[in-house]
N, C-alpha and C positions, 0 to 999 in steps of 0.2 A: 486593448486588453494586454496584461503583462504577459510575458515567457514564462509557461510552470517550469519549474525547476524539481526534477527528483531527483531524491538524497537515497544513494542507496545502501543506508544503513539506518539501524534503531539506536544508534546514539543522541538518546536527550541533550547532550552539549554543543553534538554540532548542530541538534537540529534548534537547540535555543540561540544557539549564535547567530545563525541567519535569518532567525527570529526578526529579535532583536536588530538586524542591521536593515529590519525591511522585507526581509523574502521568508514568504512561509512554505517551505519546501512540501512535494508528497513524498512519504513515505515509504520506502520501497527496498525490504530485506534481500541480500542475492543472496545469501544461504552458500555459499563461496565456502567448499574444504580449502581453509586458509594450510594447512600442513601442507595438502596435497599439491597446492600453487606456486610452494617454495622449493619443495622438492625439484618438481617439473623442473624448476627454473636454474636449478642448480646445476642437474641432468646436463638441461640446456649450457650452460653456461663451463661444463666441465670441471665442475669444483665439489665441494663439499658442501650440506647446508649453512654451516656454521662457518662457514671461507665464502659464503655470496653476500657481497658490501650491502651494508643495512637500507642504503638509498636508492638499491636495487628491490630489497624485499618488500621495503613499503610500497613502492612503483608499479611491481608484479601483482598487488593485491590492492591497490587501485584496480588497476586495469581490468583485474577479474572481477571486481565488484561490477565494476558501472560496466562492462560487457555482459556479463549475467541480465542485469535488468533490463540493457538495452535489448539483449537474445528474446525474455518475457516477455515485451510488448513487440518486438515483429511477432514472435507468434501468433498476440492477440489480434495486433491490424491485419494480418494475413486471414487470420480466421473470417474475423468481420469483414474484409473485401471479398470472401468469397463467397458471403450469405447470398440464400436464395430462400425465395419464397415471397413470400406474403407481410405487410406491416397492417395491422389492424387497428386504430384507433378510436378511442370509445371516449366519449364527452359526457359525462356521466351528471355534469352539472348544468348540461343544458335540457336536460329532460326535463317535461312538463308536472311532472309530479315528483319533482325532486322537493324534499323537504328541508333542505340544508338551512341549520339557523345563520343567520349574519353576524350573530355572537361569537366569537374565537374563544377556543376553550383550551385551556391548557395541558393538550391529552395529545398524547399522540399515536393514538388507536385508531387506523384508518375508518370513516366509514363504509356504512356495510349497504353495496347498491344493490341488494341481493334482489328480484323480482323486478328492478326498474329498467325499464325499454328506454333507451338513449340510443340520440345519432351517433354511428361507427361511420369510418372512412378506411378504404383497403384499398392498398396502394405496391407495386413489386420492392420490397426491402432492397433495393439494390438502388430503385431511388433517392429512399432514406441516407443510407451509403455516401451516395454522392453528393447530397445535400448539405447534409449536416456537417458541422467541423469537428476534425475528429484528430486523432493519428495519421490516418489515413492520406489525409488532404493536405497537411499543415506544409507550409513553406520554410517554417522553422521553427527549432525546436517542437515537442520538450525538450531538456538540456540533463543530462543524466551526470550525477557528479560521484563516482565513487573515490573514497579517502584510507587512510590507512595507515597508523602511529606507530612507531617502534621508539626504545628507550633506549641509548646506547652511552652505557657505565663502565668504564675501564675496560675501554676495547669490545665489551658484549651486549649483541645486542638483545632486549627484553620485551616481550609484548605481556600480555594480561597476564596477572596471576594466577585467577581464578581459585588457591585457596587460599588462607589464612597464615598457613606456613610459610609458605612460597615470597608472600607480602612481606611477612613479619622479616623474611635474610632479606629480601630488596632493601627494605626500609634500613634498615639495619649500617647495609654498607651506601646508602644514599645519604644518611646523618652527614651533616657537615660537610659534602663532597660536592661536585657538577659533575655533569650531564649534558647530554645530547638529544634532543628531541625532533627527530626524521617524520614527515609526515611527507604519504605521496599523495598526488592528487591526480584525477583523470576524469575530463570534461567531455562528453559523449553529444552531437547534436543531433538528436534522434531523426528528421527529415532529410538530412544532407547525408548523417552516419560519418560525418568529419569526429576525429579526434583528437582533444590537445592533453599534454601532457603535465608534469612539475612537481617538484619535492623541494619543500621549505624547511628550513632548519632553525633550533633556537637552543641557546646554551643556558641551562639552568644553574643558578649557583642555591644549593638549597643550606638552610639551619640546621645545627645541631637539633638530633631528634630525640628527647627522653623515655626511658621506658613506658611511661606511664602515657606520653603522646600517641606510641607506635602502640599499643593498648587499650587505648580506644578510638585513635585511626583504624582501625581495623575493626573496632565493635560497631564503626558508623557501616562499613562493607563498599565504604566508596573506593577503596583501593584493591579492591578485587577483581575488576573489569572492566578496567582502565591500565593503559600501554604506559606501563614503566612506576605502575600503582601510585602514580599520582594525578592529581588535578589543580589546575589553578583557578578555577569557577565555583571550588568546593571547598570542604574542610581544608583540604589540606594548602589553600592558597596562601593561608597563612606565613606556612614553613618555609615559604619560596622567597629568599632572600632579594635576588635580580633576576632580571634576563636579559642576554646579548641575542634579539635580534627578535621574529615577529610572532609576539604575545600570543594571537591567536590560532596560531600551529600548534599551539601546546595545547589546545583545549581539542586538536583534533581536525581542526579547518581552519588552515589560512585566508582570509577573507583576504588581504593583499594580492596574494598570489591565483586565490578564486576569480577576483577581478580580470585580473591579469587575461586567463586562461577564457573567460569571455569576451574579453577584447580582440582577443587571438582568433574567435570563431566570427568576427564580422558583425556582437551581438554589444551595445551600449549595456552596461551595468546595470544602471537606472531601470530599463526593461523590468527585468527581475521583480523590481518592485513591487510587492502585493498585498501590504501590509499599512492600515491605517496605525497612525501613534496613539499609543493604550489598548490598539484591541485585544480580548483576548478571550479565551478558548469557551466557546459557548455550551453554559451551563445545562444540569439534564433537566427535565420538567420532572414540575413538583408531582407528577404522577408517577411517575417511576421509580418504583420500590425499592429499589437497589443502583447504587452508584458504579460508573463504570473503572476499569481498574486503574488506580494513577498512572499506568506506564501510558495509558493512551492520550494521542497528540491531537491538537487541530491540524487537520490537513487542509487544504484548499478546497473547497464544495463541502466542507461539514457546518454545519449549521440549521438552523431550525424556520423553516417558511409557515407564514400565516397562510393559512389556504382561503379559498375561496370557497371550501365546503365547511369552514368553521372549525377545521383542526389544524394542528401545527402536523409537517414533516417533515422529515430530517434527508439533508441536502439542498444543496443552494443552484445547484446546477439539476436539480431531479436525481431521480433515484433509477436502481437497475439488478434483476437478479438474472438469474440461467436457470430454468426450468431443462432439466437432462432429462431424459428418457433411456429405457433402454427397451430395446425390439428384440422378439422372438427370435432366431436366427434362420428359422424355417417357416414361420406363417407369416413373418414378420410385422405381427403385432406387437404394442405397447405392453410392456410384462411390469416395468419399475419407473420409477422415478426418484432422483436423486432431493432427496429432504434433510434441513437444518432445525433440529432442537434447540431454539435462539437460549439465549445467556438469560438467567437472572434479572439482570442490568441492564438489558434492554429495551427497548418497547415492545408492552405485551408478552415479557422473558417467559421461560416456561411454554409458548408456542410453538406449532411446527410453522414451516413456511421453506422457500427457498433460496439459494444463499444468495446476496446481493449486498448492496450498499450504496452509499451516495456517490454520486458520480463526481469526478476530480476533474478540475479544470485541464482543460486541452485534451478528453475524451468525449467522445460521440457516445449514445447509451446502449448501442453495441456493446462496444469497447469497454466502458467502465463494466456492464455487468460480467465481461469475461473475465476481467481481472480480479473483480471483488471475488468470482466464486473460485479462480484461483489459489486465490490470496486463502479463502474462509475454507474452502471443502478441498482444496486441491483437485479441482475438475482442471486438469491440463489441456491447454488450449488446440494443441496440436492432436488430442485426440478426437474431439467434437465437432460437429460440422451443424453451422446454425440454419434452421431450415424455417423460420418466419421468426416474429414478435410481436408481442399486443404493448399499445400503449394506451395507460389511463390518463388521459389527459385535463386537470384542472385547472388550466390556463398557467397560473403561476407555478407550477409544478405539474411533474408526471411522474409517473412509473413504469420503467419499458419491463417486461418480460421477455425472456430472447428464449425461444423455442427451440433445442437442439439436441442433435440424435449421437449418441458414441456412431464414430466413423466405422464401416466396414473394416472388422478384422481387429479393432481397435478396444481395450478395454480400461473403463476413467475407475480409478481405485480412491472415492472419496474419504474422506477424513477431515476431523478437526483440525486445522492448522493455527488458531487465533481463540483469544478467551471469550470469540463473542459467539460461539455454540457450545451447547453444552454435550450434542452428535452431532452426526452425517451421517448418513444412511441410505442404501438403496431398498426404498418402501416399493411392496409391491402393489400396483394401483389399486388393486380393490381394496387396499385397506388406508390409503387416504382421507377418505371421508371418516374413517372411525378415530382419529389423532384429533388432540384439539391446535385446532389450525388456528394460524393466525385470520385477523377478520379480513381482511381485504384476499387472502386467500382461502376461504371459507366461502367468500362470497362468487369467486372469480373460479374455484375450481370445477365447476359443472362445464362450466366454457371452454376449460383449458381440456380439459379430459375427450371434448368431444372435437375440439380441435386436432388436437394430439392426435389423435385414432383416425383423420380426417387425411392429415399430411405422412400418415404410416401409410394409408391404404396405397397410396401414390408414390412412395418414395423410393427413387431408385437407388440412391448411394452416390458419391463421386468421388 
């Protein structure tokens, strides 16, 4: 199995470039106050912002990027080493009166085992834990890559425009002149916690640019959110006359230099590799009413499995949510639970259900469900404390639910963080069954409910 590689940024170009070279990275936002990083660094450095060398600034916001996501996932493996409780596992397709056609049907509406008695296995989650390959376990890698471009034009350096104006004087004094294109890089080995470093550079000689070019350069919006408002992967590849030195720095990621810095950690290139020639990003099912938004990527574990119950679901690695609870703080009963009003474009969109998603390669289904509801509600890991999981197990797939309580003293402030809810919300239990749920949670929440109130009546806190 290849090394995952996560990219911790939403840059469609870097992440098409190591597409494209073979690695389909996961996707992983730090959310990084890039102001606030330079500043620091200045502080640090005893200068001014605008007096700290540009191959310092890219470097510094590297480094905060891929330490951010690498900080995110100890949280999460920390969480998940410290589950306790119970893993419950239900085989819903080995039941005697299971009616599952043999047909595959192009829906991906779980079915509903609502009333059907199947063999379950319980087993202490700390098993699972150690079992299963995860974060937790791995000898190496994931490999955490954060990047970071500045433009530097007669001595000053430029990061994104972000308006129109702003674009339209870059463009202006970039007509017929060069440039400098500074990108840092910082290689993170998330089992070892080794990290390499490096900043590539490439001298742009760009064309004379006409009004009427910088006019609807600018009407395309590609030069708005991009370091030094251009692109060579884009419209504006055109205008790029030469380049002294390595092509793919300017798109944002030096793949030379990425090599490089893999090599550096004891890791062969090739590894990385996870990407057949022509794949590409697997299409929604024709049931699904609504298309999801273009800025979404194939990440590693997305994709669509034929089941053995005759419908397709989404994940290649199984799927994973977080079922939150919240407890009285003096009877210490179950009062809430944290629920997602899914997107449109979803399967089943317009449902409740709870937040999760497909599980990413080199996560255990612990681990992918913390991160998804992260990622989707902003349930922070460092608040919750997992105290069992149910697994629906389909042989070719599963769905783990991870059971978990806001920690004593600790309070999770959910929200939409991504276009794939359209809320978050803390429901409070009795009013679960009156939402229309999704089906496998419709089916599943009698069970969970009386579980839930099962592991409150016992729970000590730690």
């Amino acid at each position: 199995m290849s090394i995952p590689l996560i990219l911790a940024s939403r840059s469609k170009p870097r992440r098409d470039l190591l597409f494209h070279a073979g690695i389909c990275p996961t996707i992983r936002v730090s959310h990084v106050d890039e102001p606030g990083v330079i500043a620091k660094a200045a502080v640090g450095a005893g200068v001014s912002v605008d007096d700290l060398p540009i191959a310092t600034k890219v470097m510094v916001l590297a480094q905060a990027k891929a330490n951010a996501v690498y900080q995110a996932y100890k949280d999460v493996a920390e969480v998940s080493t410290n589950a306790h409780g119970d893993e419950v596992t239900g085989f819903p397709l080995e039941a005697a009166q299971s009616t599952a056609d043999s047909a595959h049907t192009d829906d991906a509406q779980t079915r509903d085992f609502s009333g059907v008695e199947f063999p379950v296995r319980t087993q202490p989650i700390q098993d699972t834990v150690v079992e299963t390959h995860g974060l937790t376990n791995a000898k190496v890698g994931p490999l955490i890559l954060g990047c970071d471009s500045m433009f530097l034009l007669d001595g000053k350096a430029y990061g994104k425009p972000h308006t129109e104006q702003i674009a339209r004087e870059r463009l202006e004094l970039m007509s017929g002149a060069s440039g400098e294109l500074f990108t840092g890089h910082c290689l993170i080995d998330f089992a070892s916690g080794r990290m390499v470093t490096g900043v590539s550079r490439a001298v742009i000689h760009f064309a004379e640019f006409s009004e009427l070019m910088i006019d609807r350069y600018i009407a395309t919006g590609e030069p708005l959110e991009v370091a030094g408002s251009f692109t060579l992967d884009g419209f504006g590849g055109a205008y790029i006359d030469s380049i002294e030195g390595d092509p793919s720095g300017i798109i944002g990621l030096s793949l030379p230099l990425a090599r490089e810095l893999v090599q550096e950690l004891g890791i062969d290139w090739t590894d990385l590799w996870n990407v057949a020639r022509d794949e590409q990003f697997p299409q929604p099912l024709s049931s699904v009413k609504a298309l999801p938004p273009k800025e979404n990527v194939h990440q590693p574990g997305d994709g669509w499995v034929d089941c053995a119950c005759g419908r397709k679901h989404w994940g290649t690695n199984g799927a994973a949510g977080v079922l939150l609870a919240r407890r009285d703080q003096e009877t210490g009963e179950v009062t809430h639970i944290v629920m997602q009003h899914r997107a449109a474009w979803s399967a089943e969109g317009g449902t409740w259900g709870i937040p999760g998603g497909a599980i990413a390669d080199g996560e255990s289904p612990i681990e992918g469900a913390l991160r998804e509801a992260y990622e989707e509600a902003n349930i922070t890991p460092a608040d919750i404390e997992v105290v069992g999981s149910y697994c629906e197990d389909h042989g070719p797939w599963a769905y783990t639910t991870v059971f978990a309580f806001e920690k004593p003293g600790h309070e999770v402030h959910p929200r939409a963080n991504d276009d794939e809810s359209m809320e978050i919300e803390w429901v409070p239990i009795a009013e679960v069954p009156n939402l229309k749920l999704l089906t496998a949670m419709r089916a599943d929440w009698p069970r969970f409910e009386k579980r839930l109130n099962e592991i409150a009546s016992t729970y000590q806190g730690r």
